[in-house]
PyMOL Python script that loads the backbone (N, CA, C, O; Angstrom):
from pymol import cmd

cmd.read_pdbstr("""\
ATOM      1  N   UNK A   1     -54.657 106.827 193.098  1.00  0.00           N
ATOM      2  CA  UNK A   1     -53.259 106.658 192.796  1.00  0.00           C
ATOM      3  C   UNK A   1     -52.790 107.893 192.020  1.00  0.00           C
ATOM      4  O   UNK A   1     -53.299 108.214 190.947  1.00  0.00           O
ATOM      5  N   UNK A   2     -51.600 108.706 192.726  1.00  0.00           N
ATOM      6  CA  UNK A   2     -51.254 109.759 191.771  1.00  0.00           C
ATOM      7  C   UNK A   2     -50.221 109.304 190.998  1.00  0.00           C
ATOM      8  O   UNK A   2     -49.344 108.487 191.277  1.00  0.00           O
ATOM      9  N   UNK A   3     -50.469 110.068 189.763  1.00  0.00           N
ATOM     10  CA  UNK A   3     -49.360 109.734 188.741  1.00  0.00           C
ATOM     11  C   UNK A   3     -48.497 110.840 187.995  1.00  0.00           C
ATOM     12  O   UNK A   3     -49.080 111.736 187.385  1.00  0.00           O
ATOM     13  N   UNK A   4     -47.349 110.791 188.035  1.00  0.00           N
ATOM     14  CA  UNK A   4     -47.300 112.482 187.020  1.00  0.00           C
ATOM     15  C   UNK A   4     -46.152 111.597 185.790  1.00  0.00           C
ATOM     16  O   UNK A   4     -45.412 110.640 185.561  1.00  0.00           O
ATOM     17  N   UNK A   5     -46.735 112.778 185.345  1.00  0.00           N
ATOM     18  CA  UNK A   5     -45.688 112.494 183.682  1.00  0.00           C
ATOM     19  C   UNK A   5     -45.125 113.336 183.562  1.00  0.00           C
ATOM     20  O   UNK A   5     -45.355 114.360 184.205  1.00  0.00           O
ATOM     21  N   UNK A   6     -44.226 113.238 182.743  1.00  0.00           N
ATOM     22  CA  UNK A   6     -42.611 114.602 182.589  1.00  0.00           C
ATOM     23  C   UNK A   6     -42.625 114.059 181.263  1.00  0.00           C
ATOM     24  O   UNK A   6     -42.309 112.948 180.838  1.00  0.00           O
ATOM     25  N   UNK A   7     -43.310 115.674 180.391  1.00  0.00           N
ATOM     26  CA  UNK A   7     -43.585 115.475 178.933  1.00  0.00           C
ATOM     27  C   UNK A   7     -42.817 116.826 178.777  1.00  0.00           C
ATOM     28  O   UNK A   7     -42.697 117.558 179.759  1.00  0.00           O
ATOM     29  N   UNK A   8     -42.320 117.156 177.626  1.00  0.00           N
ATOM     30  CA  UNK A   8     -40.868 118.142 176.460  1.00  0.00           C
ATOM     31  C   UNK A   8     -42.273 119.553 176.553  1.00  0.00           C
ATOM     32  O   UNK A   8     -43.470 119.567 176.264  1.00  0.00           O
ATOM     33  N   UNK A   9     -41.615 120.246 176.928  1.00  0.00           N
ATOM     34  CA  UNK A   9     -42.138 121.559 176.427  1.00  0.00           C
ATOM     35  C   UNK A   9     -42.942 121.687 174.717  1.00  0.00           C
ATOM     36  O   UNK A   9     -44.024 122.174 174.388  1.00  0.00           O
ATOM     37  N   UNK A  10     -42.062 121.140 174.060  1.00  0.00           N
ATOM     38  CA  UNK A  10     -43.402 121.362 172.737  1.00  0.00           C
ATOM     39  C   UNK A  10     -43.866 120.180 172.912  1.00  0.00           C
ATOM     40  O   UNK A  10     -43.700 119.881 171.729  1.00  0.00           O
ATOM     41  N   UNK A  11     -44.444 118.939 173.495  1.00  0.00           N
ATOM     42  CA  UNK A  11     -45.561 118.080 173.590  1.00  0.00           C
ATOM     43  C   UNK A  11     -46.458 119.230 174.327  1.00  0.00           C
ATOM     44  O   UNK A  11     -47.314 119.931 173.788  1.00  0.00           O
ATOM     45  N   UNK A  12     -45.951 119.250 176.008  1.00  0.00           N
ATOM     46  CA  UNK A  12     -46.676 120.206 176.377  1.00  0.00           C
ATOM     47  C   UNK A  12     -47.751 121.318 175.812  1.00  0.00           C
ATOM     48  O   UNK A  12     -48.954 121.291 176.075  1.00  0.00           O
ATOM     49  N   UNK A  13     -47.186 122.170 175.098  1.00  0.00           N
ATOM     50  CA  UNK A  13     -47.817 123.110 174.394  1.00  0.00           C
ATOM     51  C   UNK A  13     -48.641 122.803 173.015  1.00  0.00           C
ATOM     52  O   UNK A  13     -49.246 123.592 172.290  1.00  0.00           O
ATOM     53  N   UNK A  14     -48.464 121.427 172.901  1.00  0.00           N
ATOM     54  CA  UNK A  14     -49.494 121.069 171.780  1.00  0.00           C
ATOM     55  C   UNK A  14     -50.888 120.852 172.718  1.00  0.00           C
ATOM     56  O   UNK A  14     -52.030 121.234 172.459  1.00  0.00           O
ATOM     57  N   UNK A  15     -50.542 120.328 173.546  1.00  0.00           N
ATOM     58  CA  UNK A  15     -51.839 119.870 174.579  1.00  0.00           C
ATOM     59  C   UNK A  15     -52.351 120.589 174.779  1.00  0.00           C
ATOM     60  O   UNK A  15     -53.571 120.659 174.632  1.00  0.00           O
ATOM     61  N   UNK A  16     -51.324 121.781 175.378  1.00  0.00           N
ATOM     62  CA  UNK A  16     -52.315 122.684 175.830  1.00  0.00           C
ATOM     63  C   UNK A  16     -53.177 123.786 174.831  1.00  0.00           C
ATOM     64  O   UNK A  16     -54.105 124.484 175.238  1.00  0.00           O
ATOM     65  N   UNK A  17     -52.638 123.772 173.397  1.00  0.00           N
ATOM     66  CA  UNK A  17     -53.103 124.638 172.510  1.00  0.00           C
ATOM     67  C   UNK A  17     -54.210 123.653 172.219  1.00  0.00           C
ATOM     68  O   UNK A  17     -55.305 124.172 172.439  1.00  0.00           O
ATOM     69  N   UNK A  18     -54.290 122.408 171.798  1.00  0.00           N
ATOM     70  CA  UNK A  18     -55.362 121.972 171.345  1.00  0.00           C
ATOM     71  C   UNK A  18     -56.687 121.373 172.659  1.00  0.00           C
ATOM     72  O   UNK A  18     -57.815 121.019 172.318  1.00  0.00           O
ATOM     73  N   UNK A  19     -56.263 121.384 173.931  1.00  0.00           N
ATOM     74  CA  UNK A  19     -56.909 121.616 174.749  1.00  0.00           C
ATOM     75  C   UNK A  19     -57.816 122.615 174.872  1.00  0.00           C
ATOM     76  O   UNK A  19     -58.966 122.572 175.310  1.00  0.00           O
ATOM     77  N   UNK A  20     -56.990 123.794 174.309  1.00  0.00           N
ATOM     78  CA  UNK A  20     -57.733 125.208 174.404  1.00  0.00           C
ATOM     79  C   UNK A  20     -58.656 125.416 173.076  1.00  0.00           C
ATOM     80  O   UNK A  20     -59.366 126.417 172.975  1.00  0.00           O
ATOM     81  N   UNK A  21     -58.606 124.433 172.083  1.00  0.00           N
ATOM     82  CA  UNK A  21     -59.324 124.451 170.940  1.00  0.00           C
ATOM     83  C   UNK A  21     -60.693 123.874 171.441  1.00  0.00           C
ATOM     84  O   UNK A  21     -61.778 124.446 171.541  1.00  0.00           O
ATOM     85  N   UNK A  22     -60.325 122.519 171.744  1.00  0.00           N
ATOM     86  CA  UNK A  22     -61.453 121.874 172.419  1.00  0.00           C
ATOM     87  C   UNK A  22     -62.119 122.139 173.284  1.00  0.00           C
ATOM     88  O   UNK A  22     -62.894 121.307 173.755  1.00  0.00           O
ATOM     89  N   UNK A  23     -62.027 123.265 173.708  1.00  0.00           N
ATOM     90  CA  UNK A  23     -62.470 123.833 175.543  1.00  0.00           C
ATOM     91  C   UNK A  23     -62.748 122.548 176.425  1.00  0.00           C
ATOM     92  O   UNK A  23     -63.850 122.140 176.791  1.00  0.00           O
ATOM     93  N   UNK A  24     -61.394 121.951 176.708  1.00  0.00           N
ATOM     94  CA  UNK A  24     -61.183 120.956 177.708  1.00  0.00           C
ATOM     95  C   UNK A  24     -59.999 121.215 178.649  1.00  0.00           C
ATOM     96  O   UNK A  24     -59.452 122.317 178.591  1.00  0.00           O
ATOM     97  N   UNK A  25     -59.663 120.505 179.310  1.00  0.00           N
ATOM     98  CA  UNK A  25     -58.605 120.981 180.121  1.00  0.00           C
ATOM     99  C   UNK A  25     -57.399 119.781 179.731  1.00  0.00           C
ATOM    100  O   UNK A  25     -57.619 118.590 179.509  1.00  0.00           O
ATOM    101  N   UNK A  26     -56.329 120.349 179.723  1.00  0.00           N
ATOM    102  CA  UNK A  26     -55.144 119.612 178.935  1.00  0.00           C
ATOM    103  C   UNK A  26     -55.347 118.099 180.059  1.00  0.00           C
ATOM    104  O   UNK A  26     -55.215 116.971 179.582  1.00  0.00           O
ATOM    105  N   UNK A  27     -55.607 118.273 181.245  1.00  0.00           N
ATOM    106  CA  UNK A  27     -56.159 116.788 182.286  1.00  0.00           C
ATOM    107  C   UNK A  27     -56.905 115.979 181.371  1.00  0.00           C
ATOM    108  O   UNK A  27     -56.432 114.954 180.881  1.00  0.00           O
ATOM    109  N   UNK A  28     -58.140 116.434 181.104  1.00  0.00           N
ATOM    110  CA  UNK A  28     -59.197 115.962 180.408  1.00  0.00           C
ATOM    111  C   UNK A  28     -58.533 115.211 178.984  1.00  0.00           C
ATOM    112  O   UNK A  28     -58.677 114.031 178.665  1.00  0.00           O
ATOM    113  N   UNK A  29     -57.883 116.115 178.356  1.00  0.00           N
ATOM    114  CA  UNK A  29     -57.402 115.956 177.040  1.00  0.00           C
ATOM    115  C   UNK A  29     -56.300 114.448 177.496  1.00  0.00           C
ATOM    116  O   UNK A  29     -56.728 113.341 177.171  1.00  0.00           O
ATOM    117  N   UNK A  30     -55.096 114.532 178.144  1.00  0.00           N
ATOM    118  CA  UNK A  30     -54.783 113.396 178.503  1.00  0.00           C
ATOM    119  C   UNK A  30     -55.008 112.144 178.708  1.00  0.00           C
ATOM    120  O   UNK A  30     -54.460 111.199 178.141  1.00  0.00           O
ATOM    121  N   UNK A  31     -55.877 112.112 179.582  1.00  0.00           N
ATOM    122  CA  UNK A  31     -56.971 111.295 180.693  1.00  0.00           C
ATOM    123  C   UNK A  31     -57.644 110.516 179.073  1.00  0.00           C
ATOM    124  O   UNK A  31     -56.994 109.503 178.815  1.00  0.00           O
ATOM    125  N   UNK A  32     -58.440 110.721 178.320  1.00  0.00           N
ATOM    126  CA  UNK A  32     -58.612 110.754 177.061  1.00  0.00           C
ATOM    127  C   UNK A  32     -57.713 109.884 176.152  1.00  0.00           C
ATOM    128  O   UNK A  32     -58.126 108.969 175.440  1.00  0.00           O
ATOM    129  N   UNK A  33     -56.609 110.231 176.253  1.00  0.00           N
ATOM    130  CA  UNK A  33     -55.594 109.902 175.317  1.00  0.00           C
ATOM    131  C   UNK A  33     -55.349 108.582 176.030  1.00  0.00           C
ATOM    132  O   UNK A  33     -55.544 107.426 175.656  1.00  0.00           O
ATOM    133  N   UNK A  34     -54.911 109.035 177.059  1.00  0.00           N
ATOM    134  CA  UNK A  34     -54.331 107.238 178.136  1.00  0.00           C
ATOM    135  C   UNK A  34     -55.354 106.330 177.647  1.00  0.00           C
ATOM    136  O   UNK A  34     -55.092 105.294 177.037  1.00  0.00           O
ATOM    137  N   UNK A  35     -56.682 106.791 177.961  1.00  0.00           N
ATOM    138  CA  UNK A  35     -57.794 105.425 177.815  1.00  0.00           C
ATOM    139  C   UNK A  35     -57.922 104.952 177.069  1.00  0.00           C
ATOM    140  O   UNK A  35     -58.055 103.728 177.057  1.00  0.00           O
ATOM    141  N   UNK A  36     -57.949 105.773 175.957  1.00  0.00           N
ATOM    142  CA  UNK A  36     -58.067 105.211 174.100  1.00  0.00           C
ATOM    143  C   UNK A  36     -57.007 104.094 174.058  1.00  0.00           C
ATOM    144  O   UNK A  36     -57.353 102.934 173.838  1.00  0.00           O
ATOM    145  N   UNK A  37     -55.283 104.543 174.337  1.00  0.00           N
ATOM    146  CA  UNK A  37     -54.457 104.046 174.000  1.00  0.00           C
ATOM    147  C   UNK A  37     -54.678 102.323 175.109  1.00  0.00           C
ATOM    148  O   UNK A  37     -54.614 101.214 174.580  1.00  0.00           O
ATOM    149  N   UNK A  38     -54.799 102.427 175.851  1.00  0.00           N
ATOM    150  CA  UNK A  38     -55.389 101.512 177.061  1.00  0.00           C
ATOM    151  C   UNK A  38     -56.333 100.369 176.649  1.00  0.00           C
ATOM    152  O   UNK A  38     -56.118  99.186 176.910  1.00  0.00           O
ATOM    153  N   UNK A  39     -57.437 100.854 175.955  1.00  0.00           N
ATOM    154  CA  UNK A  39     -58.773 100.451 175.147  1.00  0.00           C
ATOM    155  C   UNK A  39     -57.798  99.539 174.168  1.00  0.00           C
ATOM    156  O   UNK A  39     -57.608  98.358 174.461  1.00  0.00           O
ATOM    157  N   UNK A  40     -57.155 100.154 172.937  1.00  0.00           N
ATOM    158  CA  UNK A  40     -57.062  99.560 171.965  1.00  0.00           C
ATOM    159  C   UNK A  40     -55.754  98.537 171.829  1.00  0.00           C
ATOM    160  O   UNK A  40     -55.457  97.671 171.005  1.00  0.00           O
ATOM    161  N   UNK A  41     -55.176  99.001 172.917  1.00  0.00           N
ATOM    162  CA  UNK A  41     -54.058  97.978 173.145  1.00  0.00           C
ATOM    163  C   UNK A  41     -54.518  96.720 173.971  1.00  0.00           C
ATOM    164  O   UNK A  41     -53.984  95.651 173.677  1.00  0.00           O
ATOM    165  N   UNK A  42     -55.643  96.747 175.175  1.00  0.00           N
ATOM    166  CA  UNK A  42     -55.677  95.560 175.620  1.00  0.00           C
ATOM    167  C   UNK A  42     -56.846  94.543 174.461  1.00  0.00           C
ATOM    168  O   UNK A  42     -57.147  93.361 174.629  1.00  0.00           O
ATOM    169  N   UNK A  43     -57.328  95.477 173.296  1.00  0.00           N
ATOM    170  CA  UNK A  43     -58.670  95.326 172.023  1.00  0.00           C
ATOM    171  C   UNK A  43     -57.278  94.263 171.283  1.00  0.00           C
ATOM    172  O   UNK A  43     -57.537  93.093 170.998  1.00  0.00           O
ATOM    173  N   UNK A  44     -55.919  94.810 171.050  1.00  0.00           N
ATOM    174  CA  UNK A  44     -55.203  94.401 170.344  1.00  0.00           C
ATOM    175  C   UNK A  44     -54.738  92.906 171.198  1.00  0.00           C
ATOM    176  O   UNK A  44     -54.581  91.780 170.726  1.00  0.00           O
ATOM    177  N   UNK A  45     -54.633  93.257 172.233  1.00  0.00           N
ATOM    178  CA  UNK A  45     -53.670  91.657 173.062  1.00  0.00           C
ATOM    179  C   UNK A  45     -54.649  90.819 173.001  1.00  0.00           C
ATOM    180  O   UNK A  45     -54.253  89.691 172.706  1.00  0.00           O
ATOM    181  N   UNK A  46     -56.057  90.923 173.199  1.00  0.00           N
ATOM    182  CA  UNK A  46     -57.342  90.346 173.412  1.00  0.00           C
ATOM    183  C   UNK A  46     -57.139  89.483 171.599  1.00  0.00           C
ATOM    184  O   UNK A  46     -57.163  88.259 171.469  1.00  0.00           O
ATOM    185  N   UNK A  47     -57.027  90.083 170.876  1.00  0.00           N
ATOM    186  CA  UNK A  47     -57.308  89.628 169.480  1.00  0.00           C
ATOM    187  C   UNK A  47     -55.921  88.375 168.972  1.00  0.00           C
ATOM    188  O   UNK A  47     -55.947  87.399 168.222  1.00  0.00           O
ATOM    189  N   UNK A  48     -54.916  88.948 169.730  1.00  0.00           N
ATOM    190  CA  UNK A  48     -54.110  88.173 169.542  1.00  0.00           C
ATOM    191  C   UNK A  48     -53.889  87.050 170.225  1.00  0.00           C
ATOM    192  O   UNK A  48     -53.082  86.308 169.664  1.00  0.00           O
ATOM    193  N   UNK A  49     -54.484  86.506 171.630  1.00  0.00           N
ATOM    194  CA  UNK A  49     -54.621  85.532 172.352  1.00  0.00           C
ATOM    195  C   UNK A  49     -55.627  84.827 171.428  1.00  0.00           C
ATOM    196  O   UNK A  49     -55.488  83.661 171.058  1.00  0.00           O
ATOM    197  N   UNK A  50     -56.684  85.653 171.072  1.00  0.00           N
ATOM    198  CA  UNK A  50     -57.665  84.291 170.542  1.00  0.00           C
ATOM    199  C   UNK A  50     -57.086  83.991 169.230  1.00  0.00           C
ATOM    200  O   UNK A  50     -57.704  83.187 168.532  1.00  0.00           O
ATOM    201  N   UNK A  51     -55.982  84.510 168.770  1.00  0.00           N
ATOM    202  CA  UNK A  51     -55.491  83.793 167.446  1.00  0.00           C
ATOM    203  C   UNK A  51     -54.560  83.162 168.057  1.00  0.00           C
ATOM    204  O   UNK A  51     -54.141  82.395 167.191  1.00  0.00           O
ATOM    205  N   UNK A  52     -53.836  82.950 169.189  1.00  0.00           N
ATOM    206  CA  UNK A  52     -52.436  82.242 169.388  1.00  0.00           C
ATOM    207  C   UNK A  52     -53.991  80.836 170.180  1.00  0.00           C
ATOM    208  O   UNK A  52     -53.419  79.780 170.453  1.00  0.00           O
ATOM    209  N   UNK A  53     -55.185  80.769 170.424  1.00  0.00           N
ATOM    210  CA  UNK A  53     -55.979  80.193 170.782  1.00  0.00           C
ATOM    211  C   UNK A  53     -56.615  78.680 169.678  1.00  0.00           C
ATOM    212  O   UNK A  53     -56.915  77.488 169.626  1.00  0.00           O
ATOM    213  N   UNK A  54     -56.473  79.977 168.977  1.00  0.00           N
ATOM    214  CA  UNK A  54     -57.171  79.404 167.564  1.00  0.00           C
ATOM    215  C   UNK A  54     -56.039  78.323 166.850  1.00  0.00           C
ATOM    216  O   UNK A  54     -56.249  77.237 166.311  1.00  0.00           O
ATOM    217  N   UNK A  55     -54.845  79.016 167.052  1.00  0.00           N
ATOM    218  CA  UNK A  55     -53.714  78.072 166.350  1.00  0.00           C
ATOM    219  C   UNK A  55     -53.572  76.797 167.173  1.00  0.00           C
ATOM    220  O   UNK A  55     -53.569  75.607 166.858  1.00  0.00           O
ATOM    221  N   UNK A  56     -53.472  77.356 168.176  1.00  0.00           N
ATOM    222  CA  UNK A  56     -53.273  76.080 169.301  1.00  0.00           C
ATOM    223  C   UNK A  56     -54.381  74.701 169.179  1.00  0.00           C
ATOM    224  O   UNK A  56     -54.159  73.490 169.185  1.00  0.00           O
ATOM    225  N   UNK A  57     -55.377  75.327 169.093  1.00  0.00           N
ATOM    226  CA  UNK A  57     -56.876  74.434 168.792  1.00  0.00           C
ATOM    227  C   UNK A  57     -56.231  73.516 167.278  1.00  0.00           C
ATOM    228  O   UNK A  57     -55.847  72.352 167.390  1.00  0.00           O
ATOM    229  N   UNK A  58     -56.209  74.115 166.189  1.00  0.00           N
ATOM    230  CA  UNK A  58     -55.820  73.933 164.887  1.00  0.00           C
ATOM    231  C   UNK A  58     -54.863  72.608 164.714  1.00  0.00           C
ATOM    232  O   UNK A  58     -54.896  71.528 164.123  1.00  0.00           O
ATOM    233  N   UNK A  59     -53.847  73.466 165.733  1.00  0.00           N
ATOM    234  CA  UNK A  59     -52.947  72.220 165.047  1.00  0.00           C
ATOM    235  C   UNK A  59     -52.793  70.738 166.016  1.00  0.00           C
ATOM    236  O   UNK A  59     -52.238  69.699 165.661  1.00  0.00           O
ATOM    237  N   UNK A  60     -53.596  71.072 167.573  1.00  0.00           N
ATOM    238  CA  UNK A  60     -54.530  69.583 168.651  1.00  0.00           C
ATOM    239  C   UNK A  60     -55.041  69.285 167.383  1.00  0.00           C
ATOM    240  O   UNK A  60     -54.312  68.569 166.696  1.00  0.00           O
ATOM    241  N   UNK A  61     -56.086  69.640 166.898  1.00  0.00           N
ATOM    242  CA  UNK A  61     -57.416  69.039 166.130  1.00  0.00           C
ATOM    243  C   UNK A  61     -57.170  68.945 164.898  1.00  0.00           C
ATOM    244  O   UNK A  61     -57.342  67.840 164.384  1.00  0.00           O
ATOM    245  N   UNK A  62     -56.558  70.396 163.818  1.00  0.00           N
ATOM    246  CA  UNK A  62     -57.063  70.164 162.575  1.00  0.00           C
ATOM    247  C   UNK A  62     -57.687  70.231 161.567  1.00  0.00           C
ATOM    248  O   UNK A  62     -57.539  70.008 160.365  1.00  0.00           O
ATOM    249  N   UNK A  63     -59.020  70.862 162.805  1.00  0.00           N
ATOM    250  CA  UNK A  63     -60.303  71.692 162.138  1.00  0.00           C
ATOM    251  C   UNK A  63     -60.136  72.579 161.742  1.00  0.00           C
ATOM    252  O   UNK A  63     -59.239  73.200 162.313  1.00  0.00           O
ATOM    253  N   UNK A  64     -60.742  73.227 160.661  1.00  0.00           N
ATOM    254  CA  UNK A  64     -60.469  74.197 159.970  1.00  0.00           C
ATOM    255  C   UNK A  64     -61.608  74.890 158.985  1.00  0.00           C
ATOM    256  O   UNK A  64     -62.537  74.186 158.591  1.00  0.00           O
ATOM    257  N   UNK A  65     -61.524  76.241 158.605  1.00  0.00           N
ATOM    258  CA  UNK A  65     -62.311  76.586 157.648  1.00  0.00           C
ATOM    259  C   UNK A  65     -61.358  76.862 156.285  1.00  0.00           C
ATOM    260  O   UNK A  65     -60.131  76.768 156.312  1.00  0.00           O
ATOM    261  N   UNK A  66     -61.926  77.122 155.418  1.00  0.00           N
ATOM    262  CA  UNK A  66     -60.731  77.641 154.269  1.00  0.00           C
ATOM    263  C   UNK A  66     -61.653  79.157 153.482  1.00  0.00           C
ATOM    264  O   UNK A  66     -62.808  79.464 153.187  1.00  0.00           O
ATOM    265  N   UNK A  67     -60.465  79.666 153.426  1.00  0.00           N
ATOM    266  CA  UNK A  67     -61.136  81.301 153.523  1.00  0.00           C
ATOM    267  C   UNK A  67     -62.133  81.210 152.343  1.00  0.00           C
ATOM    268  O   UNK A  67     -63.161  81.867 152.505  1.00  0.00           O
ATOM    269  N   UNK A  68     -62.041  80.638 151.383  1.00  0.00           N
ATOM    270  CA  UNK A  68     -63.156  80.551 150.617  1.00  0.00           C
ATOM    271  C   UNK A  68     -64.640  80.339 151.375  1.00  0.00           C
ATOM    272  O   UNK A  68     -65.660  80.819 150.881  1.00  0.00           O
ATOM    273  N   UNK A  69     -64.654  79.696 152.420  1.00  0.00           N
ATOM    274  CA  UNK A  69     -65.919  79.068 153.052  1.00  0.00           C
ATOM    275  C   UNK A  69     -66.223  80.290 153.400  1.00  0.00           C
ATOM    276  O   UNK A  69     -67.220  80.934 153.073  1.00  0.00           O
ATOM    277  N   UNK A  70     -64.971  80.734 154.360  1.00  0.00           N
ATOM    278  CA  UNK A  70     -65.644  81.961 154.857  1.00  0.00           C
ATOM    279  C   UNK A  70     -66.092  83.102 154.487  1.00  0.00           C
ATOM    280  O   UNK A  70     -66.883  83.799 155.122  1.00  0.00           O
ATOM    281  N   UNK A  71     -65.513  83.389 153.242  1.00  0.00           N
ATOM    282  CA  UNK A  71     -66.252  84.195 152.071  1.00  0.00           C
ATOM    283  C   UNK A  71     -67.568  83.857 151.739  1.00  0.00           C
ATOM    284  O   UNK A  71     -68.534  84.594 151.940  1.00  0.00           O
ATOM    285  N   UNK A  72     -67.610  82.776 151.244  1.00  0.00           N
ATOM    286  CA  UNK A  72     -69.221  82.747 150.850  1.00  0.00           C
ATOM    287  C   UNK A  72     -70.154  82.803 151.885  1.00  0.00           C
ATOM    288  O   UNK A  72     -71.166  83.460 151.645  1.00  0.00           O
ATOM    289  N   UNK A  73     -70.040  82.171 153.185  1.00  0.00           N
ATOM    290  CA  UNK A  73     -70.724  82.501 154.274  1.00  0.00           C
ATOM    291  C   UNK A  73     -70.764  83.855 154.433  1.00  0.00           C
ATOM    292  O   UNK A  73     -71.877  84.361 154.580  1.00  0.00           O
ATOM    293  N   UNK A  74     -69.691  84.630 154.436  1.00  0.00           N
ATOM    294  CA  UNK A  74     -69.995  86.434 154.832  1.00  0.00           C
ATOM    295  C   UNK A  74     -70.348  87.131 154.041  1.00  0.00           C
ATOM    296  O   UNK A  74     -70.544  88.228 154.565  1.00  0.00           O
ATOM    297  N   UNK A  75     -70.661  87.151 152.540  1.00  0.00           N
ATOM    298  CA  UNK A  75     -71.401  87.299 151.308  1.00  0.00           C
ATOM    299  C   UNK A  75     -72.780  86.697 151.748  1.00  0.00           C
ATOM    300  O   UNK A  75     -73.596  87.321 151.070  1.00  0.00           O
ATOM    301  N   UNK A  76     -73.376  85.913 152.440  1.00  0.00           N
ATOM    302  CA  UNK A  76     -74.925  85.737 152.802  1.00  0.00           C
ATOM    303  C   UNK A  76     -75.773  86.798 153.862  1.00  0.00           C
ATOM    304  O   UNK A  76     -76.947  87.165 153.900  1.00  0.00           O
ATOM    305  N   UNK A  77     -74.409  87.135 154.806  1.00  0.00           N
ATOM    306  CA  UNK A  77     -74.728  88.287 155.434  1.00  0.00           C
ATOM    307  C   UNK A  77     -75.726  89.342 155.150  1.00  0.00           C
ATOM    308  O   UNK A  77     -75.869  89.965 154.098  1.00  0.00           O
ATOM    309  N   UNK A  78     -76.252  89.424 156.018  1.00  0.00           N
ATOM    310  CA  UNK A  78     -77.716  90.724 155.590  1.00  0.00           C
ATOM    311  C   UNK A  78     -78.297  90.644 154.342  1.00  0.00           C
ATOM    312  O   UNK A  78     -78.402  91.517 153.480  1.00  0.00           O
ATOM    313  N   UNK A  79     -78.617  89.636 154.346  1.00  0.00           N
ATOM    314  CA  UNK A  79     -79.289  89.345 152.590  1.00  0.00           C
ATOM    315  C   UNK A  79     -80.754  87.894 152.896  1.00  0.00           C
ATOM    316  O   UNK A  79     -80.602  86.882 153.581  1.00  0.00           O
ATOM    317  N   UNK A  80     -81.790  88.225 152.278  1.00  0.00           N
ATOM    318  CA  UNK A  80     -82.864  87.051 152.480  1.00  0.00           C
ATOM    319  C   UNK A  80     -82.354  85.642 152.835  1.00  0.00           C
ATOM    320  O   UNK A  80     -82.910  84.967 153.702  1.00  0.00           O
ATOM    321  N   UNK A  81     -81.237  85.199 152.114  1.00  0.00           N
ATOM    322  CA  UNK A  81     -80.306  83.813 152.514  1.00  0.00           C
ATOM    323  C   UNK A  81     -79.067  83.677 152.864  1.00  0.00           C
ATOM    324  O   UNK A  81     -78.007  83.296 152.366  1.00  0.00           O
ATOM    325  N   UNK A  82     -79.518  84.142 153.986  1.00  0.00           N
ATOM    326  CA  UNK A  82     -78.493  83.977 155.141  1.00  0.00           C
ATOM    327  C   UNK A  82     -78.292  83.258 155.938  1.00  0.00           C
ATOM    328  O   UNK A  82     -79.047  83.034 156.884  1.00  0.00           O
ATOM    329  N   UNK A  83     -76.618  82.439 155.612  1.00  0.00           N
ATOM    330  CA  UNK A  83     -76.699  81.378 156.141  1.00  0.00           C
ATOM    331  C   UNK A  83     -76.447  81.183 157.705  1.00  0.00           C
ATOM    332  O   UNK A  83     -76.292  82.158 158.440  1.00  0.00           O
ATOM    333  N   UNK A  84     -76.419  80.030 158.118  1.00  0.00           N
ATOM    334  CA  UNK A  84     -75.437  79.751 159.476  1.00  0.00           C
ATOM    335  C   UNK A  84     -74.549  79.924 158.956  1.00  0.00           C
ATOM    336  O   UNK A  84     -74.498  80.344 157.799  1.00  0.00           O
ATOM    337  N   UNK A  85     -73.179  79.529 159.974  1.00  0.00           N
ATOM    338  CA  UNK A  85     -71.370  79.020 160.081  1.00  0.00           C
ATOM    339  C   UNK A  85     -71.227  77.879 159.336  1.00  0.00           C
ATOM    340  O   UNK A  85     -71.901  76.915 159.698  1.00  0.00           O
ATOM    341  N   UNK A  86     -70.546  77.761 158.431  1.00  0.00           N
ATOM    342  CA  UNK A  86     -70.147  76.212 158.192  1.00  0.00           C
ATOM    343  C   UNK A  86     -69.341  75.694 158.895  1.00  0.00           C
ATOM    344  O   UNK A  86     -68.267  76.081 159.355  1.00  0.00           O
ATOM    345  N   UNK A  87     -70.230  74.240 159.016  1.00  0.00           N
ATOM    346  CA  UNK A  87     -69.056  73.794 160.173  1.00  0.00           C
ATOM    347  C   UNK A  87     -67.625  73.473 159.626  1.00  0.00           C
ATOM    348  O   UNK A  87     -67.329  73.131 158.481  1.00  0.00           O
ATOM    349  N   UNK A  88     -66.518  73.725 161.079  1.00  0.00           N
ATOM    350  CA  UNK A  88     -65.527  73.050 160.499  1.00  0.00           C
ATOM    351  C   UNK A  88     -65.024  71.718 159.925  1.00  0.00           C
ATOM    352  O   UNK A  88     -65.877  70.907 159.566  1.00  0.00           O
ATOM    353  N   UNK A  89     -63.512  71.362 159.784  1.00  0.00           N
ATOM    354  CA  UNK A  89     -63.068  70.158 159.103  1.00  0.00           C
ATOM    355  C   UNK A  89     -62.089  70.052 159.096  1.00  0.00           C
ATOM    356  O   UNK A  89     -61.342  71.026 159.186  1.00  0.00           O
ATOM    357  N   UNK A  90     -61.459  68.241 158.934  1.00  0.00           N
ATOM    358  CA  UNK A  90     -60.209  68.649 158.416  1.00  0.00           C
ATOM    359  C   UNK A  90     -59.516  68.705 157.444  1.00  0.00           C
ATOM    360  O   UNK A  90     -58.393  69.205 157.515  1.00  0.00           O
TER     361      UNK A  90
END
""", "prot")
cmd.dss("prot")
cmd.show_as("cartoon", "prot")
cmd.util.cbc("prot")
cmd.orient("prot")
């Protein structure tokens, strides 16, 4: 699939100067940029479904942790007593 973009003369020339820093090709340098932005935006929608998930669950059920729990559980982390999850509640 071809695609072109119509980017301002000084975007342009940032690319291509720091392209030329990186010894990459302003393609490369792009190509790069799209994916990251791609990556962390569908990282971001992904995070926000399982919280619009989580709410949804919450307020069917009820169950719940209270951030205190979850503090002391993640304070056991990498340490000789380390716990499971506490279960939830309501």
């Amino acid at each position: 699939m071809a695609t072109s973009l119509k980017i301002d003369d000084v975007l342009k020339s940032r690319i291509q100067n720091l392209a030329s820093q990186r010894r990459r090709s302003a393609h490369w340098l792009m190509l790069d940029a799209i994916q990251q932005y791609v990556e962390r935006e569908e990282a971001r929608e992904s995070f926000k479904q399982e919280a619009l998930s989580s709410w949804a669950a919450y307020q069917e059920t009820g169950r719940h942790l209270t951030g205190e729990e979850v503090r002391t559980w993640l304070n056991t982390w990498d340490s000789d007593e380390e716990e499971a999850p506490p279960e939830c509640h309501e």
